[in-house]
Residue frames relative to the residue before (quaternion, step in Angstrom):
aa qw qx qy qz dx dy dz
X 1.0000 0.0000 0.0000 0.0000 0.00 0.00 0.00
X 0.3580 -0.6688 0.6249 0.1844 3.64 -0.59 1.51
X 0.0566 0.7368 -0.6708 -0.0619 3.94 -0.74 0.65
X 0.1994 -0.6753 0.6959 0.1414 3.91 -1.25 0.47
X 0.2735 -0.7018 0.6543 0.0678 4.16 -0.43 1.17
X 0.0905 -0.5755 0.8121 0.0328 3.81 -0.82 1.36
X 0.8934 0.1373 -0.2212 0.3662 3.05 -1.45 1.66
X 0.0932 0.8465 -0.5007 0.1550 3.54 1.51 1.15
X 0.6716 0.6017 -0.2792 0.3300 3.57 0.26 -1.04
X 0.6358 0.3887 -0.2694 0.6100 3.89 1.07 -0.95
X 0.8788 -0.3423 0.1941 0.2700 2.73 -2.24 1.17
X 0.8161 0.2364 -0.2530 0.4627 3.95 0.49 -1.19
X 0.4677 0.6404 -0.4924 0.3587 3.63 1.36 -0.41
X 0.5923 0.5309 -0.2840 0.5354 3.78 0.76 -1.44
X 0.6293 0.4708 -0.4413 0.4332 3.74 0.10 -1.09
X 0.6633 0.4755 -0.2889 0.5005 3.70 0.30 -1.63
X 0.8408 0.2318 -0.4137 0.2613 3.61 -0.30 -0.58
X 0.4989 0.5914 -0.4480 0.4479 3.52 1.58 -0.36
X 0.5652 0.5423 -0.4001 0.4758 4.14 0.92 -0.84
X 0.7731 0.3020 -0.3047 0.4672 3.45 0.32 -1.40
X 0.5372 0.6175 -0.5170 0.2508 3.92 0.20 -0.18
X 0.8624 0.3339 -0.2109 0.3167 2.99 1.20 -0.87
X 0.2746 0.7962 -0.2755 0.4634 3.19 2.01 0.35
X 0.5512 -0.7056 0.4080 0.1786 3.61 -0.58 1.21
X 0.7921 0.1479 -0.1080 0.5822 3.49 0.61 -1.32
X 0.8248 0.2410 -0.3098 0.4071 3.30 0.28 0.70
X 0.0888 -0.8012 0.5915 0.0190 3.38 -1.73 0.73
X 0.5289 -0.7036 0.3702 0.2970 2.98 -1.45 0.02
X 0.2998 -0.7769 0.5348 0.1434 3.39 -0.10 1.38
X 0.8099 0.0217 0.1277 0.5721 4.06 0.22 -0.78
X 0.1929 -0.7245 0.6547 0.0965 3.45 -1.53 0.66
X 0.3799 0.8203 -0.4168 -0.0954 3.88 -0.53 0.01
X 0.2503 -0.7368 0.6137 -0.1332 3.09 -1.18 1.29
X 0.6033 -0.5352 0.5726 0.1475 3.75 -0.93 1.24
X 0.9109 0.2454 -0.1094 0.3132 3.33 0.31 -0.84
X 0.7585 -0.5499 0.2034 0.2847 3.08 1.26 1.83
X 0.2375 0.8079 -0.4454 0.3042 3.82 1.17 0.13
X 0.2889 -0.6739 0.5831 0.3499 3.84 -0.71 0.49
X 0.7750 0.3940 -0.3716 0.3256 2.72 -1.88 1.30
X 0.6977 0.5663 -0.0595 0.4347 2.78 1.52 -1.47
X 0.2530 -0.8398 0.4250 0.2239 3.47 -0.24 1.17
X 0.5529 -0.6881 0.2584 0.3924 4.14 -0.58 1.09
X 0.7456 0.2345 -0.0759 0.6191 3.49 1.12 -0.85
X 0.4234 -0.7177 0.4145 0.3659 3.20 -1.35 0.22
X 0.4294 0.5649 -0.5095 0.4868 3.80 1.65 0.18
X 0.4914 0.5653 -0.5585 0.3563 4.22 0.62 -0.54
X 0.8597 0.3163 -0.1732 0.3619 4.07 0.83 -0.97
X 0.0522 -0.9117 0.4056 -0.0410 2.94 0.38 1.48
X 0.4618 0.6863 -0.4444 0.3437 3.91 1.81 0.15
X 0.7427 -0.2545 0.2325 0.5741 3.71 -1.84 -0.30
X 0.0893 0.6735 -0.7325 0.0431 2.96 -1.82 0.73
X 0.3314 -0.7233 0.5824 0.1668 3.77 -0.95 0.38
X 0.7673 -0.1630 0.1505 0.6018 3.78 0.87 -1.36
X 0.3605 -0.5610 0.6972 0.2631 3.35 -1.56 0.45
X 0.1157 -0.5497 0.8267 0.0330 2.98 -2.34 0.41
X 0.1595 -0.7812 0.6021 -0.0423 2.93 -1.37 1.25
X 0.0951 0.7709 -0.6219 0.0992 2.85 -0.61 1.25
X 0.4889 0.7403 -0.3771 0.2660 3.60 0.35 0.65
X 0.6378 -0.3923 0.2666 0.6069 3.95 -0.04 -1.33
X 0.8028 -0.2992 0.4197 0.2997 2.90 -1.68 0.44
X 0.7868 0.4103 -0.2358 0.3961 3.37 0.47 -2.04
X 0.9084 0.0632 -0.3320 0.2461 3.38 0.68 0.29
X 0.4394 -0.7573 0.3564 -0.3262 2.38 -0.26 2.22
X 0.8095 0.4136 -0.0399 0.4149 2.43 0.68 -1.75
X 0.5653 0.6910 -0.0461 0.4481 3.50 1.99 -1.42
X 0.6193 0.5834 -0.1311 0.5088 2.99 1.45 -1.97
X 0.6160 0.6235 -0.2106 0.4330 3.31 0.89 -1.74
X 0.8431 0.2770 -0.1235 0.4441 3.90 0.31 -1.45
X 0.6785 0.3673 -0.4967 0.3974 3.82 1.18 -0.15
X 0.6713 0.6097 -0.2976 0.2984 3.48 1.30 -0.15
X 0.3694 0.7542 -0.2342 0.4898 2.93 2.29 -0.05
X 0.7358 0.3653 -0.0058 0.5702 3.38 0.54 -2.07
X 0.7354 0.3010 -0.3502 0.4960 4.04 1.05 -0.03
X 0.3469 -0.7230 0.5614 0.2042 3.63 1.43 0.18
X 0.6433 0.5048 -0.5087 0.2695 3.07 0.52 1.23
X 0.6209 -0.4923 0.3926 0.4669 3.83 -0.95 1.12
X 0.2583 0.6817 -0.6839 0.0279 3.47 -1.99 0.09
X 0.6252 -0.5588 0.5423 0.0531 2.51 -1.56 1.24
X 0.2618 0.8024 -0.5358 -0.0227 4.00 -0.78 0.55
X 0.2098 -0.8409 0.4977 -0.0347 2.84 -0.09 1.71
X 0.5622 0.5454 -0.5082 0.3580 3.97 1.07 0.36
X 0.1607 -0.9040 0.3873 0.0835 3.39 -1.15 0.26
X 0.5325 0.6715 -0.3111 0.4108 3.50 -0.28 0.49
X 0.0123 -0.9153 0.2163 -0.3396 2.73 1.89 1.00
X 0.0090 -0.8036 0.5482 0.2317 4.16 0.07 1.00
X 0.7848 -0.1515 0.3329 0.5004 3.63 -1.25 -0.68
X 0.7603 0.4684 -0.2835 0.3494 3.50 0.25 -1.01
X 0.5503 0.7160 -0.2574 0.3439 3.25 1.74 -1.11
X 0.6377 0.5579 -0.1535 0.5084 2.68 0.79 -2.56
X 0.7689 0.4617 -0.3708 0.2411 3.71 0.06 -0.72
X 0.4218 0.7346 -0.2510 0.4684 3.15 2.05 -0.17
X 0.5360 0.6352 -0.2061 0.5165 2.92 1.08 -1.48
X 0.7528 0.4656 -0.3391 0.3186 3.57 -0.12 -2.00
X 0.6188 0.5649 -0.3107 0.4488 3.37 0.90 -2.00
X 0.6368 0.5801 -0.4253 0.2775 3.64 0.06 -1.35
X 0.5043 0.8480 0.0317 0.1598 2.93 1.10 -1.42
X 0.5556 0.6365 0.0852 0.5281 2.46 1.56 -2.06
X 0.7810 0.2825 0.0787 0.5515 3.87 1.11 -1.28
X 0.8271 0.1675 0.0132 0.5364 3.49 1.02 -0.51
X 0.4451 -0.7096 0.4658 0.2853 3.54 -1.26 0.32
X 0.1147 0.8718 -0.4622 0.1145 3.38 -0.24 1.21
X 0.1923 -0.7835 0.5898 0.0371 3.36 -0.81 1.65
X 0.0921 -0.8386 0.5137 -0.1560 3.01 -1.55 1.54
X 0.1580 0.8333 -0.5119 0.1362 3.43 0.46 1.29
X 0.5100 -0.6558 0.4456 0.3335 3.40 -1.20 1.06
X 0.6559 0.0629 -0.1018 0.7453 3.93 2.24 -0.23
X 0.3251 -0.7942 0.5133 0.0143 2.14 -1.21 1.08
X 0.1350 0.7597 -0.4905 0.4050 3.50 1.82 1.30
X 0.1934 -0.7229 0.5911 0.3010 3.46 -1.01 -0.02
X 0.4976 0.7057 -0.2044 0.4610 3.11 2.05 -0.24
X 0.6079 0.3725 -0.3105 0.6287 3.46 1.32 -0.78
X 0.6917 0.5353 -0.4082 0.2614 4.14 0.64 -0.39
X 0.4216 0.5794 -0.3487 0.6042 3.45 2.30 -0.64
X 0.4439 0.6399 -0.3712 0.5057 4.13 1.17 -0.73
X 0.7980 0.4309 -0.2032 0.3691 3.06 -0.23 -1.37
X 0.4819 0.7482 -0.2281 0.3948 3.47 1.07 -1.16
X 0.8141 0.4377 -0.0903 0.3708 2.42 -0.07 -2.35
X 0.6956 0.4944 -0.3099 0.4193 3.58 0.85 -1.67
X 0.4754 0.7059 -0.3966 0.3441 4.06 0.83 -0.93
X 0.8351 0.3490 -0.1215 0.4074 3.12 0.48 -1.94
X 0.4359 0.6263 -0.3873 0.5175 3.65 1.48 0.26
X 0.7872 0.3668 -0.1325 0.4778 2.98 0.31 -1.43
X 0.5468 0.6050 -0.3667 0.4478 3.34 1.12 0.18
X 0.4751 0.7495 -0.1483 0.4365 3.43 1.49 -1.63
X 0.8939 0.2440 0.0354 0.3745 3.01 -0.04 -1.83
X 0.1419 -0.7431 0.5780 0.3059 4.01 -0.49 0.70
X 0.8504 0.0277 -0.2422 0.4662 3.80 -0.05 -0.31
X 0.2000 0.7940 -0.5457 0.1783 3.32 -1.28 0.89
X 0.2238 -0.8918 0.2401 0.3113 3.29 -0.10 0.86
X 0.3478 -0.7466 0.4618 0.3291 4.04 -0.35 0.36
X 0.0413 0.7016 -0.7108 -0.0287 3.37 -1.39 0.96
X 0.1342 0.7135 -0.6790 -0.1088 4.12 -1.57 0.25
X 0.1537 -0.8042 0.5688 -0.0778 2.39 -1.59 1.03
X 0.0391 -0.8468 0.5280 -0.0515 3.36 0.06 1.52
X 0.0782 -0.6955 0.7139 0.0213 3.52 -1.56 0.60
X 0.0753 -0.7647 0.6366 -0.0655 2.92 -1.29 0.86
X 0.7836 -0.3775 0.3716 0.3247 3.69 -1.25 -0.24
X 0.3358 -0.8182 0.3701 0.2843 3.81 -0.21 0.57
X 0.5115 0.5098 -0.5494 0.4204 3.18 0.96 0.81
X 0.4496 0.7462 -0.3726 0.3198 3.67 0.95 -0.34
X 0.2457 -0.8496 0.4567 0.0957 3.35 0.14 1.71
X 0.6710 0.2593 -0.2160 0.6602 4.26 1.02 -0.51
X 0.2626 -0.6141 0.6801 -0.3021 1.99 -1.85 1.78
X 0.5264 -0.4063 -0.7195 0.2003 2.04 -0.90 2.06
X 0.8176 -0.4563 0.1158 0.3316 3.74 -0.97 0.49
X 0.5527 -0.5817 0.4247 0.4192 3.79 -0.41 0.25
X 0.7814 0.2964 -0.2416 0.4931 3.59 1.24 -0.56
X 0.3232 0.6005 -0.4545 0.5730 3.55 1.21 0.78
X 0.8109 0.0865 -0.2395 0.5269 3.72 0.28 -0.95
X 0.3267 0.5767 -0.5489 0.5093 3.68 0.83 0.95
X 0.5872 0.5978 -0.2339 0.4932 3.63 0.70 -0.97
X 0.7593 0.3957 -0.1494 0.4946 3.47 -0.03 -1.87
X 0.7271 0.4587 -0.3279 0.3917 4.07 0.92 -0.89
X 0.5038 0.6814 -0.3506 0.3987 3.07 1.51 -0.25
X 0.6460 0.4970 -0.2066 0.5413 3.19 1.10 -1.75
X 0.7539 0.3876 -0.4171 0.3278 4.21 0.45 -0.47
X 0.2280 0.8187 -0.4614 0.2547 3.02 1.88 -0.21
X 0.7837 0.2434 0.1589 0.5489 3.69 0.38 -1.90
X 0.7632 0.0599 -0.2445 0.5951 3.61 1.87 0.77
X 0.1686 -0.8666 0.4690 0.0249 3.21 0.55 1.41
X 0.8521 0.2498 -0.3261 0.3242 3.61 1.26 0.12
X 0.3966 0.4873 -0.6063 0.4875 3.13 0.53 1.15
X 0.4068 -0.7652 0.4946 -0.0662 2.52 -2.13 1.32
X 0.3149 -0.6492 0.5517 0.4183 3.98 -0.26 -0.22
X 0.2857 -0.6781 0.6756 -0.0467 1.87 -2.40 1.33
X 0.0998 -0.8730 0.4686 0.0910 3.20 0.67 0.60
X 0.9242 -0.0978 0.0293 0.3680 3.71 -1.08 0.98
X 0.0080 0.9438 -0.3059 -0.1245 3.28 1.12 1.32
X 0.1083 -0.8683 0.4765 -0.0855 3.33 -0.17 0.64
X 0.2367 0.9016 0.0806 0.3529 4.02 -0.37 1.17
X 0.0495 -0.7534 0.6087 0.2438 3.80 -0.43 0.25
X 0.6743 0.6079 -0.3819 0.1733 3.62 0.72 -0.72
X 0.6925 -0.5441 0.3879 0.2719 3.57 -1.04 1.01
X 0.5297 -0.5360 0.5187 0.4038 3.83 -0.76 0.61
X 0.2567 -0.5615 0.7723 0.1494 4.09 -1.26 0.53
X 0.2435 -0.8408 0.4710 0.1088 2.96 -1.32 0.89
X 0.2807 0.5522 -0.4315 0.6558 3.43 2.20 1.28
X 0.7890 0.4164 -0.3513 0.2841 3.88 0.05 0.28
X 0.5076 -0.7070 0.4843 0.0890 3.37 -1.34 -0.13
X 0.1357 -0.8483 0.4914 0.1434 3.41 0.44 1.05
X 0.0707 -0.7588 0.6462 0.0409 3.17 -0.93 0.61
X 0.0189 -0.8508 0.5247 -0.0219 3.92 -0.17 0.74
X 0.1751 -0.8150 0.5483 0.0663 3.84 -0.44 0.93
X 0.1544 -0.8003 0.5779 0.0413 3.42 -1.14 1.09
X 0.1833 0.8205 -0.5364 -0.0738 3.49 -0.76 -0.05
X 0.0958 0.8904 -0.4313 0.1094 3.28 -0.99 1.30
X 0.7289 0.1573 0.0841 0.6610 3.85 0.05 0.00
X 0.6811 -0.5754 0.3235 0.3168 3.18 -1.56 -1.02
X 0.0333 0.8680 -0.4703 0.1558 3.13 1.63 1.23
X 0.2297 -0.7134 0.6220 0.2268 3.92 -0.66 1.38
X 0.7875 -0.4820 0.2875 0.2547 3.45 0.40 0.31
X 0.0274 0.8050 -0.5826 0.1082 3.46 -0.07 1.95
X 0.3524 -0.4848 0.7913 0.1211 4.34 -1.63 1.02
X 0.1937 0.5209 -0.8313 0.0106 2.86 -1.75 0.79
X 0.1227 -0.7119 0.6908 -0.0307 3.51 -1.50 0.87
X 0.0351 -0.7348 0.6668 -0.1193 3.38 -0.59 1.16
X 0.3723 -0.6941 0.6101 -0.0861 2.92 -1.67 1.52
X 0.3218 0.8589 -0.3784 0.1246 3.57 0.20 0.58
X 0.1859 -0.8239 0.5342 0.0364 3.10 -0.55 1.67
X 0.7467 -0.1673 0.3361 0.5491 3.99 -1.48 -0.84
X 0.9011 -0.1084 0.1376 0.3967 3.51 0.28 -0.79
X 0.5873 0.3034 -0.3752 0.6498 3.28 1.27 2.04
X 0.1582 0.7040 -0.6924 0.0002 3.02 -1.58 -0.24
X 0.1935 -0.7242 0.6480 -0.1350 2.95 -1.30 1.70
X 0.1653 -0.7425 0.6424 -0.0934 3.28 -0.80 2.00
X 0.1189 -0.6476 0.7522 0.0266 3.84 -1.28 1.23
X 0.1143 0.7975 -0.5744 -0.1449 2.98 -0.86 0.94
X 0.2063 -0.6596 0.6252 0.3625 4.36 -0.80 0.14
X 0.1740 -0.6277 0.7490 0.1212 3.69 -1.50 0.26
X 0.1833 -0.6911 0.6990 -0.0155 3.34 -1.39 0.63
X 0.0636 -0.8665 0.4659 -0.1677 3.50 -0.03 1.48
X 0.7774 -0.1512 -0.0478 0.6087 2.96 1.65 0.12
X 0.6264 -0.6948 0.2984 0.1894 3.51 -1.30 1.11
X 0.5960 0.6117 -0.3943 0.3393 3.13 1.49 0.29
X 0.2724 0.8373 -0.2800 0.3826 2.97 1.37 -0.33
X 0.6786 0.3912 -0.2019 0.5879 3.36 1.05 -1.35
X 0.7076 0.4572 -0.2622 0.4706 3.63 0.77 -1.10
X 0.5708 0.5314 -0.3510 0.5183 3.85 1.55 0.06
X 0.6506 0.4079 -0.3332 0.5471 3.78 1.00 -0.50
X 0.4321 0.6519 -0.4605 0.4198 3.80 1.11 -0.28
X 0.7533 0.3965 -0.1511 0.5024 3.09 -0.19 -2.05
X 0.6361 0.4773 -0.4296 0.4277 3.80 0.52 -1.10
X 0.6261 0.6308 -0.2250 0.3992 3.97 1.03 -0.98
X 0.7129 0.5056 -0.2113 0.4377 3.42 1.12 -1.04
X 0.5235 0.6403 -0.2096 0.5216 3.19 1.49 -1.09
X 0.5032 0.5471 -0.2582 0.6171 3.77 1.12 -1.47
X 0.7920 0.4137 -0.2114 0.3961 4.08 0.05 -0.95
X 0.6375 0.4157 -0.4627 0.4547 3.50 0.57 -0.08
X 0.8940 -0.0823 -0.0990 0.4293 3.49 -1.34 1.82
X 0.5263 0.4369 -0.6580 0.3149 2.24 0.62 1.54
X 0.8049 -0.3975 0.2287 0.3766 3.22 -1.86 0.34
X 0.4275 -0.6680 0.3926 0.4657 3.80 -0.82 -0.54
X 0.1189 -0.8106 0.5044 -0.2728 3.30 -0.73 1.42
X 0.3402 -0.6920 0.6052 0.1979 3.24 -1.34 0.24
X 0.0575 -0.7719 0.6272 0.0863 4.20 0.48 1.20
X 0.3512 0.6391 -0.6188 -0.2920 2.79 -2.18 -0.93
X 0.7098 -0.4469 0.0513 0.5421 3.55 -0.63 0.07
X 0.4705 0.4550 -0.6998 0.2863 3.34 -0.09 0.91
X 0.5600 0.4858 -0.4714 0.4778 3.66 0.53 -0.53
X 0.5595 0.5567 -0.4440 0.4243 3.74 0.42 -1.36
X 0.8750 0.2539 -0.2145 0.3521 3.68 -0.34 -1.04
X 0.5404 0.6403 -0.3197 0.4425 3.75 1.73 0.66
X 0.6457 0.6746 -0.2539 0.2519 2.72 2.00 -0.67
């Protein structure tokens, strides 16, 4: 599998191409990165040779870029950045329409067994109160994390009425229809989820740790693999862990 990595040069781009180098059925066909890197081609319209799939690691903002050369090259991809507005996602949807595209707010397969796990709780139980708490790394510019409200959407799955709270802050009393959601950021924390369940006379705490950034660059490669032949669609790791 010929892969091209949008956003080679940053921390998970490098991870991915050092993972996929050493990986039998697959290689790196192209790197590209804005920011002039040898080897590394500036745009992704400059690489117009064989390719099979993209990986994205880079920004959000392009989205929009990612979205139309993978369109017009009919080729699958994998977009593992996140922080995505309305206008973005809708890129995404359309893309969709023509191609196989995988889209996870994590790209853990560990936080998707998380996600799982936290549903069928929150399913279980009728009253109970919800708290998360994520921490991450102090360079982490969003707040609270893309996999925090990946977490919390799980839980409305099977309680559409409760609501976020994001960063409580205050005289007002907890509501017992919401969802704390509390952001930390500190050092070089790759990035711990806690979810706490807490009734009258328990409490149940899932946590995921993230001990190391490959992980993310392991659900990629684990994603791309997931993308060959298939139809065009809109995956992520729930399909991945159906397959």
């Amino acid at each position: 599998m010929k892969v091209i990595i949008n956003g080679i040069d940053g921390a998970m781009g490098t991870i991915l191409a050092g993972m996929i180098s050493k990986a039998a059925d697959m290689e790196v066909i192209a790197g590209v990165t804005p920011t002039g890197a040898e080897g590394a081609y500036l745009t992704l319209d400059a690489y117009q040779g064989p390719a099979d799939m993209v990986i994205d690691f880079s920004h959000h903002s392009c989205t929009a870029d990612l979205m139309a050369y993978c369109t017009a090259r009919k080729l699958p991809v994998v977009v593992c950045t996140t922080g995505q507005d309305e206008e973005e996602m809708a890129c995404i949807a359309e893309a969709a329409k023509s191609i196989p595209v995988f889209k996870s707010a994590n790209m853990s397969v560990g936080v998707a067994i998380t996600a799982k796990v936290i549903k069928e709780i929150a399913a279980k139980f009728s009253d109970y109160d919800v708290e998360i708490v994520e921490t991450h790394h102090n360079r982490k510019v969003d707040a609270p994390s893309g996999t925090a409200i990946m977490l919390a959407d799980a839980i409305r799955e099977v309680r559409p009425d409760l609501h976020y709270n994001l960063g409580r802050s205050g005289m007002a009393k907890r509501e017992p229809d919401e969802i704390g959601i509390n952001a930390v950021r500190m050092g070089n924390i790759v990035g711990t989820h806690e979810v706490m369940f807490g009734t009258n006379n328990q409490t149940i705490t899932v946590t995921h740790q993230a001990h190391d950034r490959a992980l993310f660059a392991d659900g990629a490669v684990a994603a791309a693999r997931f993308l060959v032949n298939k139809p065009a669609g809109l995956y992520n790791m729930d399909d991945l862990l159906a397959d």
